[in-house]
OpenMM code with the backbone's topology and positions (N, CA, C; nanometers):
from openmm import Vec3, app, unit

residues = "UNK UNK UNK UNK UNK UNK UNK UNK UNK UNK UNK UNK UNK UNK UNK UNK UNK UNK UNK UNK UNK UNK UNK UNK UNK UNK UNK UNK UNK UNK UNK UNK UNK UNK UNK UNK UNK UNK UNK UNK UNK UNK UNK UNK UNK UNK UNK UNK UNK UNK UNK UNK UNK UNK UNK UNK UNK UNK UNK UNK UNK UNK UNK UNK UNK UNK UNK UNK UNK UNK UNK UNK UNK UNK UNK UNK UNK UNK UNK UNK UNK UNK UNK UNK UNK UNK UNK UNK UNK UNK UNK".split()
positions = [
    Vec3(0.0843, -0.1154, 0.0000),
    Vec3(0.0000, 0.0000, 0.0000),
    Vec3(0.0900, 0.1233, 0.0000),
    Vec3(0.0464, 0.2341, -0.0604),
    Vec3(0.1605, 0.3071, -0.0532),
    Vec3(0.0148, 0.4466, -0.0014),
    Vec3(0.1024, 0.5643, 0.0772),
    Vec3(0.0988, 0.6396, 0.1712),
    Vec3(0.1122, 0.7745, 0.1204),
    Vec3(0.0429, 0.9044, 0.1228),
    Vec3(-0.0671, 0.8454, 0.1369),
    Vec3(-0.1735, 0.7960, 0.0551),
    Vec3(-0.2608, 0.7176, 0.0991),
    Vec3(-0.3682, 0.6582, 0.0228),
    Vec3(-0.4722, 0.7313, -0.0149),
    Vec3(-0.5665, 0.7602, -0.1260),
    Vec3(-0.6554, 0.8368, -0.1931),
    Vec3(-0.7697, 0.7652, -0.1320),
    Vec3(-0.8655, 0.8069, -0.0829),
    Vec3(-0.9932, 0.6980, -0.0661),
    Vec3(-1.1203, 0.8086, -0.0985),
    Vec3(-1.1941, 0.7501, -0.1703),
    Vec3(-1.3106, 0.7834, -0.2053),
    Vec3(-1.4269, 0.7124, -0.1929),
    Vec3(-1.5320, 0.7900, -0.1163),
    Vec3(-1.6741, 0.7271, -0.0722),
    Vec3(-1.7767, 0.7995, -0.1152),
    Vec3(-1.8830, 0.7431, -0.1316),
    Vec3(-2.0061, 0.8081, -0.1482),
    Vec3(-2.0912, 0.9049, 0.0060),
    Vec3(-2.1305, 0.9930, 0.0029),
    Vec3(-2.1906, 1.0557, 0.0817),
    Vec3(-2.3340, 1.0241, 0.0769),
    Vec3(-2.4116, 0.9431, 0.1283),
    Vec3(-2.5357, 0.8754, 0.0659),
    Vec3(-2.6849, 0.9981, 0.1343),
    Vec3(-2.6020, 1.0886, 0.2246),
    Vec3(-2.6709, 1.1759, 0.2624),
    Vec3(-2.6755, 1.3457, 0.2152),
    Vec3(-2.5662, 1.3545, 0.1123),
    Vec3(-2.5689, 1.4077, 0.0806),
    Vec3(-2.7348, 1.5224, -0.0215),
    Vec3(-2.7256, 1.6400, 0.0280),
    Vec3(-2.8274, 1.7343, -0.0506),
    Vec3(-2.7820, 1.7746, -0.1426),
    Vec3(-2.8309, 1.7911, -0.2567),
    Vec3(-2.9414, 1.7515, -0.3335),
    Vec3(-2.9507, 1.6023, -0.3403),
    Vec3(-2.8067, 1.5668, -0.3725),
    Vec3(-2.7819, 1.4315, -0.4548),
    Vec3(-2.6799, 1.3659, -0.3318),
    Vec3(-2.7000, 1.1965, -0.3638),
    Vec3(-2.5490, 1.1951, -0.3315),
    Vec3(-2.3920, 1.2305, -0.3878),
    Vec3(-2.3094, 1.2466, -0.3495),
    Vec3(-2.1747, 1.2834, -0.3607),
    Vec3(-2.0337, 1.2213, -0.3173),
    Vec3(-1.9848, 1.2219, -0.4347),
    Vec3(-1.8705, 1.1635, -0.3775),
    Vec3(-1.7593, 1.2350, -0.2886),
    Vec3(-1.7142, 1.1943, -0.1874),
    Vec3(-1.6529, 1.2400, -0.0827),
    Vec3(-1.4614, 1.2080, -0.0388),
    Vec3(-1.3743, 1.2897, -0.1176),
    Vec3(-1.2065, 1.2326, -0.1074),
    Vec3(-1.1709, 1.2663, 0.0197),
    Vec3(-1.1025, 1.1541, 0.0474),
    Vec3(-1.0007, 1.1668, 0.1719),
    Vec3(-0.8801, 1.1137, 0.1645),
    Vec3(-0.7699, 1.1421, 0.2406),
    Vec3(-0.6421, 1.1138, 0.2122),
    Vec3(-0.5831, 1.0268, 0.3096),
    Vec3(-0.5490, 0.8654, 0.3457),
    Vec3(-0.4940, 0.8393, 0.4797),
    Vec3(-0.3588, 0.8498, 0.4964),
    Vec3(-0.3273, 0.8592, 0.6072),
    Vec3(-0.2015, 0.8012, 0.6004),
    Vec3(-0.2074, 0.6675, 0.6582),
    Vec3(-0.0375, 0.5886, 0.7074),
    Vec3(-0.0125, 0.4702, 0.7556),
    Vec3(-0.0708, 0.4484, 0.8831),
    Vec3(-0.1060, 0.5420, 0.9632),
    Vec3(-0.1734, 0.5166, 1.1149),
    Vec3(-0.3317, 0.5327, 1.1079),
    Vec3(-0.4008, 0.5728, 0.9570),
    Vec3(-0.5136, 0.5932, 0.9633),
    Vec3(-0.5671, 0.4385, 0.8223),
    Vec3(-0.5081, 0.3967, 0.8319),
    Vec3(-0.5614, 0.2193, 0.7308),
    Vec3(-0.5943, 0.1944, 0.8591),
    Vec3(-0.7538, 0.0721, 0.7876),
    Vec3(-0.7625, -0.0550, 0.8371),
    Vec3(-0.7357, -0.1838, 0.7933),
    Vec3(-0.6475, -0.2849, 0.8355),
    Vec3(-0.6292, -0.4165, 0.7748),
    Vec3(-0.7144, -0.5290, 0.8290),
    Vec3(-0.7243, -0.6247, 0.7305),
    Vec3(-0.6984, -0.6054, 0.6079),
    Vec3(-0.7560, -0.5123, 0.4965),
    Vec3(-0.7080, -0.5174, 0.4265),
    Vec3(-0.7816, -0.3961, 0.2990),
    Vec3(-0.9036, -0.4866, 0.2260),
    Vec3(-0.8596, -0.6199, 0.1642),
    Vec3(-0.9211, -0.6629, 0.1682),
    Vec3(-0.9867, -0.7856, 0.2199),
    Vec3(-1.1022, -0.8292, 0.2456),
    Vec3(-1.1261, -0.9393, 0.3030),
    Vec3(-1.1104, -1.0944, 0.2560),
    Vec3(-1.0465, -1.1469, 0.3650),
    Vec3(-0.9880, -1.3038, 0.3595),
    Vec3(-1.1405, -1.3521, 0.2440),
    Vec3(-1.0626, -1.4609, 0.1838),
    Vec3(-1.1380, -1.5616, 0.0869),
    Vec3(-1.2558, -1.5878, 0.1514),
    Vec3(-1.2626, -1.6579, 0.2799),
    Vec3(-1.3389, -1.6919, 0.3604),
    Vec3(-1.4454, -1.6361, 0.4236),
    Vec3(-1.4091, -1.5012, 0.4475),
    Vec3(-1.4763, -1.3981, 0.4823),
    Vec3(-1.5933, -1.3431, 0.3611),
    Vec3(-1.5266, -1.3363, 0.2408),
    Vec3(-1.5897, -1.3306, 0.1584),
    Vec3(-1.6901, -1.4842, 0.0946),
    Vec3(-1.6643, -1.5544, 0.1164),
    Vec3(-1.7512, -1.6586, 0.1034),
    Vec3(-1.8930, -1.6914, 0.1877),
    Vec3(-1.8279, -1.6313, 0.3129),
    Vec3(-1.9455, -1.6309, 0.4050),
    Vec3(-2.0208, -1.5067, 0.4145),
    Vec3(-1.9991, -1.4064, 0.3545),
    Vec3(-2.0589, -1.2431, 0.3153),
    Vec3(-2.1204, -1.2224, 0.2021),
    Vec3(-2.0886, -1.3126, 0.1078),
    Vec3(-2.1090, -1.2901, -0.0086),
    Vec3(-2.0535, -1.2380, -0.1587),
    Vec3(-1.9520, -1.1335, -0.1194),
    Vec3(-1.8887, -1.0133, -0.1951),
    Vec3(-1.8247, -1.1088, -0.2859),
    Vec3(-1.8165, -1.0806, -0.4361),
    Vec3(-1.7229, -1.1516, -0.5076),
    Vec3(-1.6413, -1.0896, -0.5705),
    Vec3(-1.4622, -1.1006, -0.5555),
    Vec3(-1.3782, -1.0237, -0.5789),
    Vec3(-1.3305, -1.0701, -0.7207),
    Vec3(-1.3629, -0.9519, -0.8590),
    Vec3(-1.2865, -0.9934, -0.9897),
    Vec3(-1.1709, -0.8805, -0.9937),
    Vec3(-1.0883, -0.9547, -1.0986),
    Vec3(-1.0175, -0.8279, -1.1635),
    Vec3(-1.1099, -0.7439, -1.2776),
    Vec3(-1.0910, -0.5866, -1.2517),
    Vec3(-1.2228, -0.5249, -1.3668),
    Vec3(-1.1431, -0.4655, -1.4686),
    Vec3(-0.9875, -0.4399, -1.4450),
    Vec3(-0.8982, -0.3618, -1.5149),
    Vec3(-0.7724, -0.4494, -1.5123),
    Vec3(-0.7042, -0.4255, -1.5605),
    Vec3(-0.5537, -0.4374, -1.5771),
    Vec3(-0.4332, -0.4065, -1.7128),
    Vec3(-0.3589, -0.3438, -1.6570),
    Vec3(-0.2094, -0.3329, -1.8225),
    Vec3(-0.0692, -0.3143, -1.7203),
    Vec3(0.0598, -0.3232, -1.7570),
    Vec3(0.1344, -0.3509, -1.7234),
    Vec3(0.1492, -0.2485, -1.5564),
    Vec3(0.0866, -0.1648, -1.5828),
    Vec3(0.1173, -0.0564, -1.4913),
    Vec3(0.0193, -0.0323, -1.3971),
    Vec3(-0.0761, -0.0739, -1.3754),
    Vec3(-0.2363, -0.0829, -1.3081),
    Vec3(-0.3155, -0.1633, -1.3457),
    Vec3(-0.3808, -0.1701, -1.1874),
    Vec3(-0.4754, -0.2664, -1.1867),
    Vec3(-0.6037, -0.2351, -1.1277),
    Vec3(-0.6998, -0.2844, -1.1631),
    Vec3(-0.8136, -0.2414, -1.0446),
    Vec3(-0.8964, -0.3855, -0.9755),
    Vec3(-0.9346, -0.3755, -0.8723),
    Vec3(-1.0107, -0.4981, -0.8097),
    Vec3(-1.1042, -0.4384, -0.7745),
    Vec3(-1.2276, -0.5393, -0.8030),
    Vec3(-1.3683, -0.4416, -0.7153),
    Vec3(-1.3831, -0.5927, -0.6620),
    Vec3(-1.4635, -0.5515, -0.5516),
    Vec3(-1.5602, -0.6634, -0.4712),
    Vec3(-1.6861, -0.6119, -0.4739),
    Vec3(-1.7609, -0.6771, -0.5126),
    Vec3(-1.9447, -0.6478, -0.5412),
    Vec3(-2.0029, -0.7619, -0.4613),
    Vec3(-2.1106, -0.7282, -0.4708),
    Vec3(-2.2097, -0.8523, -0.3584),
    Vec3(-2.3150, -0.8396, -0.4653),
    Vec3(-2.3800, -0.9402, -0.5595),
    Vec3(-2.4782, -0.9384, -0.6204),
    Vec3(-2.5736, -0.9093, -0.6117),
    Vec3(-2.6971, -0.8017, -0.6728),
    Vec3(-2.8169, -0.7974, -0.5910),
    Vec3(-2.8341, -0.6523, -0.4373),
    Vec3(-2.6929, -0.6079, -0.4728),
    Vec3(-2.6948, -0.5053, -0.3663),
    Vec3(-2.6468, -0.4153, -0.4160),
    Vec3(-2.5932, -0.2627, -0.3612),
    Vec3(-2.5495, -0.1642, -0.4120),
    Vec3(-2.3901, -0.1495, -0.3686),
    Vec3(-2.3448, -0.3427, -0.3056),
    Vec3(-2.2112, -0.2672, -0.2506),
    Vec3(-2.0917, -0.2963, -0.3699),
    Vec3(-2.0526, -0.2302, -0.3877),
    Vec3(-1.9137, -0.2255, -0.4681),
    Vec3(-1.7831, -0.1313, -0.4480),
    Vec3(-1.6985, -0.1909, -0.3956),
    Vec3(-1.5702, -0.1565, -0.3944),
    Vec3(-1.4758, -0.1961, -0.4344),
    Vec3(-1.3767, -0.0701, -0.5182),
    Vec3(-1.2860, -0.0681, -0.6127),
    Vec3(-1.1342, -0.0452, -0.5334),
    Vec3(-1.0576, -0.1221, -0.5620),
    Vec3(-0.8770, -0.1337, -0.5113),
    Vec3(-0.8036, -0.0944, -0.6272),
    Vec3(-0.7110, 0.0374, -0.6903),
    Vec3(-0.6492, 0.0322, -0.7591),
    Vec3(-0.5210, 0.0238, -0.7218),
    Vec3(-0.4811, -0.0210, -0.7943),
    Vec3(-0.3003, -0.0736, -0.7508),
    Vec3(-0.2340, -0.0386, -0.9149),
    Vec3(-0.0925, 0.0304, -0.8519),
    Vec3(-0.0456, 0.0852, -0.9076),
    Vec3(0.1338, 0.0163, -0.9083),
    Vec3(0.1660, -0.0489, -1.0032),
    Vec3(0.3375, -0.1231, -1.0105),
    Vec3(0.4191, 0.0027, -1.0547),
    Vec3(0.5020, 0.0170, -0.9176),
    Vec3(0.6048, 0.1042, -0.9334),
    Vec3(0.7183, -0.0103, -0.9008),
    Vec3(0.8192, -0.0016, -0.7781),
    Vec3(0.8876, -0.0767, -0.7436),
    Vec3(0.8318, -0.2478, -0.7318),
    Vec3(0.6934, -0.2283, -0.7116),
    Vec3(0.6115, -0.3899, -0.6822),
    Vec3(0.4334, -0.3089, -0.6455),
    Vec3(0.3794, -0.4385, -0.6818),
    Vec3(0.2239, -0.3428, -0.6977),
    Vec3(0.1841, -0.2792, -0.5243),
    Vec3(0.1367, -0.1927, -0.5793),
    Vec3(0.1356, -0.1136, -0.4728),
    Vec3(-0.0672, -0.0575, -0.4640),
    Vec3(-0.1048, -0.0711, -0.3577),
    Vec3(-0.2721, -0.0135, -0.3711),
    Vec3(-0.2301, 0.1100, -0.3672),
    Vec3(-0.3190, 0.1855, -0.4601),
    Vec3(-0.2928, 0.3470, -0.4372),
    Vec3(-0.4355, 0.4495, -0.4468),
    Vec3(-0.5163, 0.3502, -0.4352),
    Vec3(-0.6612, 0.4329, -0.4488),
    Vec3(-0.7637, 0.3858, -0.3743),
    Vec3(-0.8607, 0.3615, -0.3245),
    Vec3(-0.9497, 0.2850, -0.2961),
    Vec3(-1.0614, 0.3929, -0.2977),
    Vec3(-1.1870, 0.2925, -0.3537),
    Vec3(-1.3154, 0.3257, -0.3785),
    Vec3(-1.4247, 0.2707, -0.3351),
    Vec3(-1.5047, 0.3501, -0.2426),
    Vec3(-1.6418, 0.2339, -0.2284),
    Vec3(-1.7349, 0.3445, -0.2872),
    Vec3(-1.8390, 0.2369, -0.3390),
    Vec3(-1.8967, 0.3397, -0.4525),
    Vec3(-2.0869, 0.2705, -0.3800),
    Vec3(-2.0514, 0.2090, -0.2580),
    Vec3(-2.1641, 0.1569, -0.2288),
    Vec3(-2.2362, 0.2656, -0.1445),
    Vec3(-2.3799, 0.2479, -0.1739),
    Vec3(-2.4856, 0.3141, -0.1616),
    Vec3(-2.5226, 0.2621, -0.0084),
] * unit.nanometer
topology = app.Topology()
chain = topology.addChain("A")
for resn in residues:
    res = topology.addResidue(resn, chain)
    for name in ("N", "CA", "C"):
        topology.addAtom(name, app.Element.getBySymbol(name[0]), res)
């Protein structure tokens, strides 16, 4: 993961509309894991594909079918892949 991290959420309360909402963490403000164990996800539901990829980026979303949750991991290969974005775009 590299520092700091971009994270973007939806504001689902947002007026008029909802809105998307940036924040920046640093290393004392992550929670791990980033993403959830196989297992975890098996028993939750969420199914993690690759939605992107080329030599230099990648993106992972985890979606749960049937719901509004979807969240996006972009990772970025500099020295070794590195997460450098994260997105939840769930409602």
């Amino acid at each position: 993961m590299s520092f700091p991290l971009t994270v973007q959420r939806i504001d689902a309360q947002a007026d008029p509309e909802p809105r998307p909402v940036v924040n920046v963490l640093d290393r004392g403000q992550a929670r791990f894991p980033v993403i959830p164990a196989r297992a975890e996800r098996a028993k939750e539901g969420p199914e993690l594909r690759l939605t992107a990829a080329s030599a230099s980026r990648a993106v992972a979303t985890l979606e749960k079918p049937d719901t509004d949750y979807r969240v996006s991991y972009v990772f970025a290969k500099e020295s070794c892949w590195r997460q450098v974005h994260f997105e939840d775009a769930s409602l």
